[in-house]
C-alpha positions, 0 to 999 in steps of 0.5 A, a space after each residue: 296676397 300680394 301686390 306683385 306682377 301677374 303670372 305669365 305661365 306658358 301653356 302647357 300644351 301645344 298650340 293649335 290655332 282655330 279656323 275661324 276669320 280674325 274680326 276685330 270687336 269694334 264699337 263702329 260694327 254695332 251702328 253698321 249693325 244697326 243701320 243695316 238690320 234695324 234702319 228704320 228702328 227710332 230715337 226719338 229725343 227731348 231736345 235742350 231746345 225744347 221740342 221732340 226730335 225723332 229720326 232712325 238709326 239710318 239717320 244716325 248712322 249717317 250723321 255720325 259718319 259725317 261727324 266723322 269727318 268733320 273730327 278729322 278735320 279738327 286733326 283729331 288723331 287716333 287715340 285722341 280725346 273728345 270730350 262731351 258735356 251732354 245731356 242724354 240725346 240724338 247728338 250725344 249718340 252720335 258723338 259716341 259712333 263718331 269719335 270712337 268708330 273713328 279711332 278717338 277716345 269719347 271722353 264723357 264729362 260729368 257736368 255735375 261735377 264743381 268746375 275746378 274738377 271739370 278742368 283738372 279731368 279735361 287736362 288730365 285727359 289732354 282733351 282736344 276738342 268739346 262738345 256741349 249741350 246750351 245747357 252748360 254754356 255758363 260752365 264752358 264759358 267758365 272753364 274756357 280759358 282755363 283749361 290747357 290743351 282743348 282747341 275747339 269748342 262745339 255748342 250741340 245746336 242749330 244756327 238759329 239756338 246759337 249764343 248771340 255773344 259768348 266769352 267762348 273763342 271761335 265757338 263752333 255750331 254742331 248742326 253747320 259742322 254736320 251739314 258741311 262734312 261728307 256722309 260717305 266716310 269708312 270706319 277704320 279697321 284697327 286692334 280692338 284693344 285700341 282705347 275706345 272711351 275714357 270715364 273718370 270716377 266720382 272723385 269722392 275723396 281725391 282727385 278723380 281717376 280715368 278708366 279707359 275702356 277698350 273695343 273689345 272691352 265694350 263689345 264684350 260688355 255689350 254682349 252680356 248685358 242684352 243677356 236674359 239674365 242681365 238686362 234683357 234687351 231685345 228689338 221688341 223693346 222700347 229703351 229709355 236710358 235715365 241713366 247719363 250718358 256721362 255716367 259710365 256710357 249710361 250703363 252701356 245701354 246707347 250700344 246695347 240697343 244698336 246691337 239689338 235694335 231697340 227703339 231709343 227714346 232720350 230724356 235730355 235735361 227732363 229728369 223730374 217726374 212728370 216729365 219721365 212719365 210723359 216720355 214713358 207714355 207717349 213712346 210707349 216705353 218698355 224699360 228704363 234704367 237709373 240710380 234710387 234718387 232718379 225713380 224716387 221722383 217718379 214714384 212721388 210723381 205717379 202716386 200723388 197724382 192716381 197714375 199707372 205706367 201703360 207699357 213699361 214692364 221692367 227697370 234697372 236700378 243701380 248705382 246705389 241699393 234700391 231700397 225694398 220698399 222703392 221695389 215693392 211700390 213698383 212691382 206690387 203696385 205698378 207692375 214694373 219688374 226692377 232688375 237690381 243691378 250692381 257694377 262700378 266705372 271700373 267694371 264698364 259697369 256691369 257686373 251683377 243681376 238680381 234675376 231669380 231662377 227657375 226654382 225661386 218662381 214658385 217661392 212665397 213673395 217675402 221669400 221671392 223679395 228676398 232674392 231680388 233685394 240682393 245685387 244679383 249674380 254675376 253676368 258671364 265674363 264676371 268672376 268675384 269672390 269675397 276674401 277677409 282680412 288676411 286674404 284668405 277666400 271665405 265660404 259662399 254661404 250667405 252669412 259670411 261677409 268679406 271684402 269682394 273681389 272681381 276680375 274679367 274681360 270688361 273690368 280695369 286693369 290699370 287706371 288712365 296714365 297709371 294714376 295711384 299705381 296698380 290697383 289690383 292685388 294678386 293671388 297665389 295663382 298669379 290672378 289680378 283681383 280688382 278689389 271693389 271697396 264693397 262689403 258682402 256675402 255670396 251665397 250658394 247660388 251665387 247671388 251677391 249681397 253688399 252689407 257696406 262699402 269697407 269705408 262705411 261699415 260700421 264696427 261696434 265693440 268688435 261687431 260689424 253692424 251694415 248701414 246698407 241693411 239700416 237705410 233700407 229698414 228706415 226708407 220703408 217707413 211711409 214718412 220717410 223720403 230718404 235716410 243714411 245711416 253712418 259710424 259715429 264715434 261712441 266712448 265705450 262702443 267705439 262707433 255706433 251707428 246714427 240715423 240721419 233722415 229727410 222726412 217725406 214734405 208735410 210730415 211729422 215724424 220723431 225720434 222715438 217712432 223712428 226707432 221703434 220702426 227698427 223692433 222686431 226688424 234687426 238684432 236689437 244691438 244693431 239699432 241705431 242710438 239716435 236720429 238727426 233730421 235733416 233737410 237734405 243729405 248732400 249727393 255725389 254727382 253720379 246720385 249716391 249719397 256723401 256719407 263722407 259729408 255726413 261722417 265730417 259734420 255728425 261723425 262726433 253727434 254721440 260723443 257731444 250728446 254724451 
């Protein structure tokens, strides 16, 4: 393959346009949608202040189209960006019609990131405005004065919550700016490859890289995602997205629920186990999505305390693998079917469901799990394959792992303002391939299965041993909390793997029940060599675990023992 423009071949065969209307796919048509088909629909919020918001889809319809005119008294000009520093919430939403319907780009910061990193991503965006949640009023106040083109600063509150005093210049109130501006305000008509919202990745070794999403990228994502095989969103359904909002437009969820006009609940900053199952009880919730350390939470929460989930049916787990014995204890014991999902920032993020076939139903349930425990197949639009070190496609047969390439119609093309250049590498048919940085089979049926990211696996004396598949193995024993497995470097093997483990709270577990879990469960050459307990492995601010923290301070553990 080679890193070269891609093919422009012209057609060849005439052209014959069709006869159908020419209607941009734009973010804007979904709250049309929304408010027309589904007015008194509701989202129901956990405010920051405190309390439980409620209002319908018609009330957010009208909030956001005077949130945006209220940009447009800012001077927010087309294709401008509009930062946001929130929790999961009504305003939230409503900034996301708002600025993008209008032509903006939403840019949605991740508040968990150190504040140098919030400040070089807002400059490098060239943010004019932020909105912020009272949560992240000492990170505003911190970065204020720092940060080069943002002119205005909106706290996402009423009068009565606003600071008292502030290092903030000329802080504006969300709720005065609403009240004062028009609800009458058209949304404008415009390409639907115009930029629509701007999500920067986690950053974990370099600076972060942004990946400006288009309309027509969003729609088209929108649409898959509600798909039977994907996420299955219906107006029947109750949505509550524990996935940010800041993360990746929470998976697409906030315009997957105006398309098909499901009731919206928000969890705000409540993102501790009581306070997920209260949400989940009280609105009746149906589904949910999150990342493995989020239900981990939850899970504890509910066990300890003899509870069972009344209404919701179903969650999607991405982000990072779920681990079988996290999906068994919600699908055995609680009921609740988990769609194991797999994509990137880069992919809006979608790109893969875990939903059997018809011809997996009547499987014996190991056989069944089996299936599930896989990221899934790819949803229409996706196309991927896995390629190995020349190159060279390998055979979908379950076995073989490669390197897993993707491409489509909602996945990157370049990253904002070029940045690292152009990442994709073409093949000899002129496509562009993104390529993920993951390691995985495929097999015949299309069901994807990642052994490893490319810069975590583990090569031992030749062989490739899959941390991925040694977590897993550790996180079903009943004392462990978490557990990460890494390549630590070895005098003869050249890297082995090493098992680092949080125990559950009380728990006394030692090195050699540890390892004698593994007998019987793996080829015995894959085990690891040692376990080190810890009281903590360090995340990322998206809730994957930081191998490259654990490789730089254990990366060396066997070589000091030997």
């Amino acid at each position: 393959m080679k890193n070269e423009p891609i093919s422009n071949a012209q057609p060849t065969q005439p052209f014959v346009a069709g006869m159908m209307m020419q209607q941009p796919l734009l973010i804007s048509s979904l709250l049309v949608h929304a408010e027309r088909h589904h007015a008194d629909q509701e989202v129901v919020s956990r405010r920051v202040e405190g309390d439980i918001h409620r209002y319908t889809y018609k009330d957010l319809a009208t909030r956001a189209r005077r949130m945006a005119n209220a940009l447009a008294g800012f001077g927010v000009q087309s294709g401008q960006r509009v930062a946001t520093l929130a929790w999961n919430g009504y305003r939230h939403m409503e900034l996301y019609y708002a600025a993008s319907g209008s032509g903006a780009v939403l840019h949605t910061l991740n508040p968990r990131l150190h504040p140098d990193q919030v400040v070089y991503i807002a400059d490098h965006a060239e943010d004019q405005v932020l909105f912020f949640d009272m949560t992240f009023l000492p990170l505003v106040e911190a970065i204020a004065s720092r940060v080069k083109t943002i002119k205005t600063f909106v706290a996402m509150t009423d009068r009565v919550h606003m600071p008292a005093q502030t290092k903030i210049p000329n802080l504006l109130c969300y709720e005065e700016l609403v009240e004062a501006s028009s609800d009458r305000f058209d949304w404008p008509t415009f390409d639907e490859n115009t930029a629509s919202s701007l999500c920067y990745t986690s950053g974990t070794t370099g600076n972060p890289k942004g990946v400006l999403y288009s309309h027509r990228s969003t729609l088209l994502h929108t649409f898959a995602i509600a798909l039977p095989d994907a996420l299955n969103c219906s107006a029947r359904d109750t949505i509550l997205p524990v996935v940010p909002m800041f993360h990746v437009n929470a998976w697409g969820l906030p315009y997957a629920a105006c398309m098909m006009g499901s009731k919206l609940v928000f969890p705000g900053s409540g993102l501790d186990g009581k306070s997920l199952f209260e949400l989940f009880e009280t609105e009746r919730v149906t589904m949910s999505a999150g990342v493995p350390t989020v239900w981990q939470g939850l899970l504890a929460y509910v066990e300890a305390n003899d509870l069972k989930f009344s209404t919701m049916r179903r969650t999607v787990i991405g982000g990072s693998a779920c681990p079988p014995a996290m999906m068994r204890a919600f699908q055995e014991r609680y009921d609740v079917q988990v769609i194991h999902a797999w994509g990137m920032t880069e992919m809006s993020p979608v790109g893969t469901a875990a939903i059997l076939k018809g011809k997996h139903l009547d499987l014996p349930a190991e056989a069944r799990m089996a299936v599930q425990s896989t990221q899934g197949r790819a949803v229409y639009g996706v196309d991927m394959k896995i390629v190995g070190e020349n190159g060279e496609a390998l055979p979908w047969d379950g076995k073989v792992s490669g390197e897993l390439l993707v491409r489509g119609p909602w996945i990157i093309q370049n990253y904002f303002k070029n940045e690292g250049g152009d990442p994709l590498v073409v093949d000899e048919q002129g496509h562009g391939w993104f390529p993920t940085g993951d390691v995985a089979t495929i097999d015949a049926d299309g069901y994807m299965h990642i052994t490893d990211r490319s810069k975590d696996v583990i090569k031992s004396g030749g062989e490739w041993i899959g941390s991925i598949d040694l977590e897993n193995i550790a996180m079903a024993h009943p004392k462990v909390a978490m557990a990460a497995c890494i390549a630590a470097l070895h005098a003869k093997w050249d890297e082995r793997p090493l098992l680092i483990v949080v125990k559950k709270p009380g728990q006394d577990l030692t090195r050699e029940e540890m390892l004698s879990f593994f007998e019987g469960r793996i080829a015995k050459w894959w085990t690891p060599d040692d376990v080190v307990f810890v009281d903590a492995i360090p995340l990322g601010a998206t809730g994957k675990m930081l191998k490259n923290r654990l490789r730089e301070q254990y990366g060396n553990h066997l070589l000091a023992k030997a």
